[in-house]
N, C-alpha and C positions, 0 to 999 in steps of 0.2 A: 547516481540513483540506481544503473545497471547492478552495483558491485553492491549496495545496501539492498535491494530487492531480494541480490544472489544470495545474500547472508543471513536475513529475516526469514525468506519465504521456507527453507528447509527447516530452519527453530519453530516456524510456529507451525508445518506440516507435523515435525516429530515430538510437540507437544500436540498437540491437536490427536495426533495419531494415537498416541499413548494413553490421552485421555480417554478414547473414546474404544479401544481397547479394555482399560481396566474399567470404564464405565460398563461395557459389557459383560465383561465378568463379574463384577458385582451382581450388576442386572440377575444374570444368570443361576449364580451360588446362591441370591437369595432366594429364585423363584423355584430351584431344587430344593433349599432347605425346606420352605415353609409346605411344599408339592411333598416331600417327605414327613415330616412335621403332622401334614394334613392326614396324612395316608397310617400314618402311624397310631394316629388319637381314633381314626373310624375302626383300627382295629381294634383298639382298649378297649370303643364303646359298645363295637360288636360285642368284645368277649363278655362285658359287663352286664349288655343285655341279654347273651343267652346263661351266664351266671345267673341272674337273677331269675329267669327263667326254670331252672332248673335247682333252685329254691325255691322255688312257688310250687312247680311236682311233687317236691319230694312234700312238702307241707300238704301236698293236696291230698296224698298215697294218704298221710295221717291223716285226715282230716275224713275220710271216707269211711269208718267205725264210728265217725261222733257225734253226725250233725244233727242226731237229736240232743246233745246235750250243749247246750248253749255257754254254758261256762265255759265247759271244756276249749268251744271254740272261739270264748276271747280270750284265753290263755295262747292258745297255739298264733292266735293273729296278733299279739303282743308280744310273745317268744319271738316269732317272725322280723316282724319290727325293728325290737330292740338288737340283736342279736346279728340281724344282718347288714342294716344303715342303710339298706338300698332304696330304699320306700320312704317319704313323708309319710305315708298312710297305711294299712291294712284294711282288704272289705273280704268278708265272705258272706256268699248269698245263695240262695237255691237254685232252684231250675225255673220257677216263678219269677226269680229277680229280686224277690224280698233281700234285707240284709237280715241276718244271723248274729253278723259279731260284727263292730269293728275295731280295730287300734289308730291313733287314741279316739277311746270313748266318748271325746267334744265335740265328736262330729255330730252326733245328733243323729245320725242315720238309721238304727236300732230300730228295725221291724219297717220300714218304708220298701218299698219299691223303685228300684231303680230304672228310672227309663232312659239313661242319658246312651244314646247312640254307643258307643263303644261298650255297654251294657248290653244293649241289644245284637248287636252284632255277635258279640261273646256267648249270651242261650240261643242266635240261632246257631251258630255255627260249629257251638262244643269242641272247639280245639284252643292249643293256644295261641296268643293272639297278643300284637302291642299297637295298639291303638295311635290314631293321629292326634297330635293335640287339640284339647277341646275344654270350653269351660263347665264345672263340675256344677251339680246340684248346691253345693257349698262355696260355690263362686270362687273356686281355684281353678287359674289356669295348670291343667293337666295333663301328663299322659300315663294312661292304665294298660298295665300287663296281666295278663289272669291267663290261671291257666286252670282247666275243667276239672269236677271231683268226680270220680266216678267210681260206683260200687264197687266188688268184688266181682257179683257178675255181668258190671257193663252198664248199668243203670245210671244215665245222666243224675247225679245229684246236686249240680250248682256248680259254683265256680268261686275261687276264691284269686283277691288282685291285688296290685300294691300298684301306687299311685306314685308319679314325682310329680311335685309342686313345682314347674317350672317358673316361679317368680319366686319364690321362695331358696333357702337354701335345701340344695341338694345334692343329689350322687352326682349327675350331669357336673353342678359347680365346682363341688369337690374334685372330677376327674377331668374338668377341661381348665377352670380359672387359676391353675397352679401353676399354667403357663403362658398366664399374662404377662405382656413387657409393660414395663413404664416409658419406654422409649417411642410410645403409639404403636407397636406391633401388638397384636390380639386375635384372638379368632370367637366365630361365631359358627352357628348350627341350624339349616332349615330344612324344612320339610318336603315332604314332592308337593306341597303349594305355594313352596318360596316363603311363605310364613318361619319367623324367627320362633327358633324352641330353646336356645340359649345363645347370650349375648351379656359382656362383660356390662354393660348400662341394661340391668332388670327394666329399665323406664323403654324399652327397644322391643321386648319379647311379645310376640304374638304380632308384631308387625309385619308386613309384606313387603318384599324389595322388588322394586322393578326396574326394569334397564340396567340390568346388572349383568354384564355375557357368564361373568364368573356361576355366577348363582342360577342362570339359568343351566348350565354346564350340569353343575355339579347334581343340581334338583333334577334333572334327565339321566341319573345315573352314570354319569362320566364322570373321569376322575384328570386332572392334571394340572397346568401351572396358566398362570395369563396376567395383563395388569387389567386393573380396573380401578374406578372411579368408587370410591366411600358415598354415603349420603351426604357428606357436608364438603364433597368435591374434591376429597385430598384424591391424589394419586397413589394406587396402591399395588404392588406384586403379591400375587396372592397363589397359593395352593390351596387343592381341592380335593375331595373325595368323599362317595359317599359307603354309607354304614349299609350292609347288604341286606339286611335281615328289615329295616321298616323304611328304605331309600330315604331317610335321612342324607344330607350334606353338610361334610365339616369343611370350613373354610380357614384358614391360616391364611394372612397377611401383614406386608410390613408398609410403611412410608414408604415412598420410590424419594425421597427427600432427606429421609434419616438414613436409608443405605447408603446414598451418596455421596454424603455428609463428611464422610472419611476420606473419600477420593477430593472433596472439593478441597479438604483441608491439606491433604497430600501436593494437591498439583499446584496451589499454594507457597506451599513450600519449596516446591522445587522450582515454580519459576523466579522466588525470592533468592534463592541459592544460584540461580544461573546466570540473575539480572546483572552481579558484575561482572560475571565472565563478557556477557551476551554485551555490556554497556560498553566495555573495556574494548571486544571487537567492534563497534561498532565505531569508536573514537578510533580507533588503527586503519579501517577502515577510510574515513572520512579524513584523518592526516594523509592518508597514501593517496586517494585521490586529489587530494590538495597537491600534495606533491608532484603527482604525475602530470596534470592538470596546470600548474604555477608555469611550465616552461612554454606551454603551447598559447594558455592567456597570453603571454608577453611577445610572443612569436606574432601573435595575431594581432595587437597593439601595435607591432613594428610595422605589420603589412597593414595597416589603418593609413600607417602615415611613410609607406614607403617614398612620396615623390619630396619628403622634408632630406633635405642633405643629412643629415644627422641619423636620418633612420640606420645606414648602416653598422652605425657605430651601435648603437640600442640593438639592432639586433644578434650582434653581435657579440654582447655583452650578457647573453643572455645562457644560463648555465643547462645548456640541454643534457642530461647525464643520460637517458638513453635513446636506444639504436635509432628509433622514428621521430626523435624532435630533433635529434641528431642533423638527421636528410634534411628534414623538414628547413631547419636552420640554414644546410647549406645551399638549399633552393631558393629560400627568401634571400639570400647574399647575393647569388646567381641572376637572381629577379631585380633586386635594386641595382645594382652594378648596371644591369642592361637598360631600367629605365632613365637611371642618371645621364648613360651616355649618351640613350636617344633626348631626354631631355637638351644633354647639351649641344647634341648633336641639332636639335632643334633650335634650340636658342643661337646657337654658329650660324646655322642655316637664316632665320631671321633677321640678323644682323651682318652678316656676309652679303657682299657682290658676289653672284654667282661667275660674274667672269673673270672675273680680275683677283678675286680673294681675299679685294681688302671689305674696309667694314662699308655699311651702305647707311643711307639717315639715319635709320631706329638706332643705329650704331653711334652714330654721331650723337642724337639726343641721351643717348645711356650716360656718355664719355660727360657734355657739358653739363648734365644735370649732376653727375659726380663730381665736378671740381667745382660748380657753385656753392654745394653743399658741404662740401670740406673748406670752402675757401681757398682754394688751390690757386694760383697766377699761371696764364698758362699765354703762349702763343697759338695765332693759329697761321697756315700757310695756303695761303689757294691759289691751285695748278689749272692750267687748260693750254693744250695743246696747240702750237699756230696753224693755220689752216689745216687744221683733220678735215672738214667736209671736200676739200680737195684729195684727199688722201681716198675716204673712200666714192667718191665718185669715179675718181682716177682708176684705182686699183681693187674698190671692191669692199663690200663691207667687212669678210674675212680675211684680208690685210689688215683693213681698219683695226681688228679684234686684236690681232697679234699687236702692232700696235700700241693698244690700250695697256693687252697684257707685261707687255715692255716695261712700259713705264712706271707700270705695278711695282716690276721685281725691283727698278733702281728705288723706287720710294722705300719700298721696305730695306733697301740694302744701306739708304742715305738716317732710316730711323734707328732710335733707339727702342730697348725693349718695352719702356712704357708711353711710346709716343704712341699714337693711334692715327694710321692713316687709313684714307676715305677716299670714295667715288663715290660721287652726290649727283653727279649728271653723266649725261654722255660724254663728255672728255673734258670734266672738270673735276677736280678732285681737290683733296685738303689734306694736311696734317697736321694733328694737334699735338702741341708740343709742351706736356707740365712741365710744370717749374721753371719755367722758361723764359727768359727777357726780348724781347724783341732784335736785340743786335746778335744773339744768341743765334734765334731763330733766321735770321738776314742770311749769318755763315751756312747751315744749314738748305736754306735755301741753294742759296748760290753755289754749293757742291752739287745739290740735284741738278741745277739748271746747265751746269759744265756736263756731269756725267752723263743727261740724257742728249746732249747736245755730240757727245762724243760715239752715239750710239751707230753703228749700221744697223739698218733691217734693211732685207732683201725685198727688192722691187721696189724697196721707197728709199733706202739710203738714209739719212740723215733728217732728224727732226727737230724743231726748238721749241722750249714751253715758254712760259710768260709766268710769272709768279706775284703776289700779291701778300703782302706780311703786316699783320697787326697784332696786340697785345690786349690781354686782359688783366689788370684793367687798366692800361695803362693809356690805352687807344681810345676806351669808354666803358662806364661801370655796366651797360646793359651787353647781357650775353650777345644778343641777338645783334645789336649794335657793331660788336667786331667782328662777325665774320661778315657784315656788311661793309664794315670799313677793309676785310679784308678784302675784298674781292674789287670796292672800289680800287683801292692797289693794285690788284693783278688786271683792270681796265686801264686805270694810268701806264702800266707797263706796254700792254697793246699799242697804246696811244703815242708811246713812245719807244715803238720800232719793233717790239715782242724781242724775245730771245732775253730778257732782263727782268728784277727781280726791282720793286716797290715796296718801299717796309713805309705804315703811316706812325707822321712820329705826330705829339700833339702842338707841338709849335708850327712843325713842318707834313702838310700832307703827304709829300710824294718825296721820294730819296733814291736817285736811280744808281 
C-alpha cells in the first residue's frame, strides 16, 4: 500500500498541479483579455461620443444664420442625420425650448415645448452636454447630446441634439454588438446608476443590476478585471472600464465555464494518455510487491507452525532471493533447530529416569502402546535387585545410587538397539524386548543376571538380581496382564533363592 500510495500520490499531485496552474492562467489571459477588450471599446465609445459632438458644433456654427428659417433648419437636422448615422433622431429648438425642426419629421414634435429634464438641463446650462438615459416625450428610451447655438455675437439662440434610441437599433449597437460571442461571451453598458444603456437582450436595457462588485466598480469610475456572478447565476470573468466623458461603464465578460472547457477537455486527455502508462505501473508495482512480499508470507506460515517436525523442511524450501528474507530464513532455521531440540530434549527429559537414564513409566506406556498398535510380539523382563534396602541402610543412599546406576549400564550393555529398558520403581526395572519369543528373552536375561552378578562396586562388592520373564502374547493377550505375569516371575524367583531368572510359560508357571 506504502509503494502504490508512493506512485499514485506524486501522479495525482502533478496532475492536480498542472491543472490548477493552467486553470489559472486561463483564468488570468481571460480576465486580461476581456479587462483589455473593455478598456478598448470605452475608448471607441469615448471617441464616438466626442465625434459626434463635434458634429453637432459644427452643425450648430451653421445653424446660427438660420433659425429664422425653418426649412432651412430641417434640412440642416436631416443632412445631420442621414449623413452622419450617429443619431436615431435630430431636434433643434430655441432658447425657450420649443422645437424648430426635427429629423425624421414622425416625431410629431414641430412647435412643442420640450420639458423633458435633459432639455432643461441643456437651456439652463448652455454648454454641451450628454445626458443620462431617460424616457422621451415619444416614449423612447434615450440618450441626448446637444450642443448650444449661439449667435455671432454670443447670444444664446437654442440648441440643437441628436438622440440614440437605446432599444432600438443604434451607433451604441452598431459599435459594441459586432463583438458579441456565441459562445455566452458578451458585454454590456451602465450608467453611474447601474441602470443598463446597452445590453445584447434589448428586453434588459434600462434595468438596474444590483450585487454585482463588477458593476459597482466600474459605475464608480474604476476600471479593471474580477469574476462575478450574471443575473441568472452563471459564473462570469469579467473586464471593466468606464467611458470618461458621461461615467458610463463597459463591461466585457466570458463563462468561467466556457474558458475552462478547453482545460477540462485537455487534462482529459492527457490523463487518458497516461492511464496505461499509470495502469501498467501500477500492475509492476503490485507484481513486485507480490513478489517481495511471497517469501516472507511463507517464512511466516513456517513460524505459524515451527513446533510441526516438518517445519524445517517448509521453511526451508522456501526461495528467499534477497538479502532480508535471506537472514530472516536463516533465523527461522536457527529457531526451529533449537525448539526441536529443546522439545526433544523435553520429551527425553519426561520419559527418562533422571538417575539411571533409562526410560521411566510415561516411557514404558509410549513403547506398549506402540507395539499394541502395530501388533508387534514383544517380551518383557523384570529386574529388582536382592536386598538393596540393606545396601542402603548399610552403606548409604549414595552407594545405593551408584548401585542402581551400575545396573543401568549392564542393562543397556546386555540390550539391543530397539529393546527399551526401564526403572519403574526404586530398584525395579524392566526391559522390553520386540520381536521377541520368550526363550529368546530367558538367554537375555540370564546374561544380565551372570554379568551383574559378576560385578564389584566398592563398599559393597558383589550384587545378585532376581529376574522375571513373560511374553506377549504368548503369556496373555492383555498388555497389562504380562508385565503382571512378569513380575509374578521375578517373585517366584525370590521365592526361590533370588540370584535366578523365572520365564512364565503357559502350560508351566515358573521355569527356574
Amino acid at each position: 500500500m506504502l509503494t502504490l500510495i508512493g506512485a499514485l500520490v506524486p501522479f495525482a499531485n502533478t496532475f492536480y498541479a498542472g491543472y490548477t496552474v493552467q486553470r489559472q492562467q486561463l483564468v488570468d489571459t481571460t480576465l486580461d483579455g476581456n479587462y483589455a477588450y473593455a478598456n478598448k471599446l470605452a475608448k471607441s465609445t469615448e471617441d464616438f461620443l466626442q465625434a459626434s459632438q463635434l458634429q453637432l458644433a459644427y452643425t450648430a456654427q451653421l445653424l446660427a444664420m438660420k433659425m429664422d428659417d425653418v426649412s432651412q433648419l430641417g434640412e440642416e437636422a436631416a443632412r445631420l442625420r442621414m449623413m452622419s448615422k450617429s443619431f436615431n433622431s435630430i431636434t433643434i429648438f430655441d432658447a425657450g425650448g420649443k422645437v424648430l425642426a426635427t429629423s425624421p419629421e414622425t416625431l410629431g414634435l414641430q412647435g412643442r415645448v420640450l420639458s423633458s429634464e435633459a432639455v432643461k438641463t441643456a437651456l439652463r446650462e448652455k454648454r454641451p452636454l450628454i445626458s443620462a438615459p431617460y424616457q422621451s416625450a415619444t416614449g423612447n428610451f434615450i440618450v441626448f447630446i446637444n450642443h448650444p447655438i449661439v449667435s455671432p455675437s454670443g447670444r444664446y439662440l437654442g440648441a440643437i441634439g441628436g438622440a440614440i434610441y437605446l432599444q432600438k437599433e443604434n451607433i451604441l449597437d452598431r459599435l459594441l454588438g459586432q463583438h458579441f460571442y456565441v459562445d455566452g461571451s458578451y458585454l454590456f453598458v451602465v450608467d453611474k446608476q447601474k441602470r443598463i444603456i446597452y445590453h445584447p437582450n434589448p428586453d434588459r436595457i434600462g434595468d438596474f443590476v444590483e450585487k454585482n462588485t463588477v458593476v459597482d466598480r466600474v459605475a464608480s469610475g474604476q476600471a479593471g478585471k474580477g469574476h462575478a456572478v450574471n443575473s441568472q447565476g452563471v459564473k462570469m470573468l469579467a473586464g471593466y472600464a468606464p467611458v470618461a466623458s458621461t461615467g458610463w461603464g463597459i463591461v466585457a465578460q466570458r463563462p468561467e465555464e466556457v474558458t475552462l472547457a478547453p482545460l477540462t477537455q485537455l487534462m482529459q486527455s492527457t490523463l487518458y494518455r497516461a492511464l496505461p502508462a499509470t495502469i501498467l505501473t501500477l500492475i509492476l508495482v503490485l507484481w513486485s510487491a507480490r513478489l517481495i512480499s511471497r517469501p516472507l508470507r511463507l517464512l511466516a506460515d513456517g513460524a505459524r507452525n515451527m513446533e510441526d517436525p516438518s517445519s524445517a523442511k517448509d521453511i526451508g524450501s522456501v526461495k528467499s532471493w534477497y538479502f532480508e528474507s535471506r537472514e530472516l530464513k536463516k533465523a527461522l532455521l536457527v529457531g526451529v533447530d533449537a525448539i526441536h531440540k529443546s522439545f526433544s530434549k523435553l520429551r527425553e527429559d519426561t520419559t527418562t529416569d533422571p538417575l539411571t537414564k533409562l526410560g521411566n513409566r510415561r516411557r514404558l506406556e509410549e513403547a506398549l502402546a506402540n507395539f499394541e498398535s502395530q501388533g508387534n510380539t514383544f517380551s518383557v523382563i523384570s529386574i529388582d535387585i536382592d536386598h538393596f534396602k540393606r545396601i542402603n541402610d548399610g552403606y548409604g543412599h549414595d552407594v545405593g545410587d551408584a548401585v542402581l546406576q551400575q545396573l543401568a549400564q549392564r542393562m543397556r550393555e546386555a540390550c539391543r538397539a530397539y529393546d527399551v529398558p526401564l526403572r519403574v520403581g526404586g530398584e525395579e526395572f524392566l526391559i522390553l524386548l520386540p520381536s521377541t519369543t520368550s526363550a529368546t528373552a530367558a538367554q537375555v536375561a540370564e546374561r544380565l543376571r551372570v554379568a551383574v552378578a559378576e560385578m564389584k562396586i566398592a563398599k559393597v562388592g558383589a550384587i545378585t538380581i532376581s529376574i522375571g520373564v513373560a511374553n506377549w502374547p504368548q503369556s496373555s493377550f492383555e498388555i497389562e496382564a504380562v508385565l503382571k505375569a512378569a513380575d509374578e516371575m521375578l517373585y517366584a524367583s525370590k521365592r526361590s533363592g533370588r540370584n535366578r531368572v523365572s520365564v512364565q510359560q503357559r502350560e508351566s508357571a515358573t521355569t527356574p
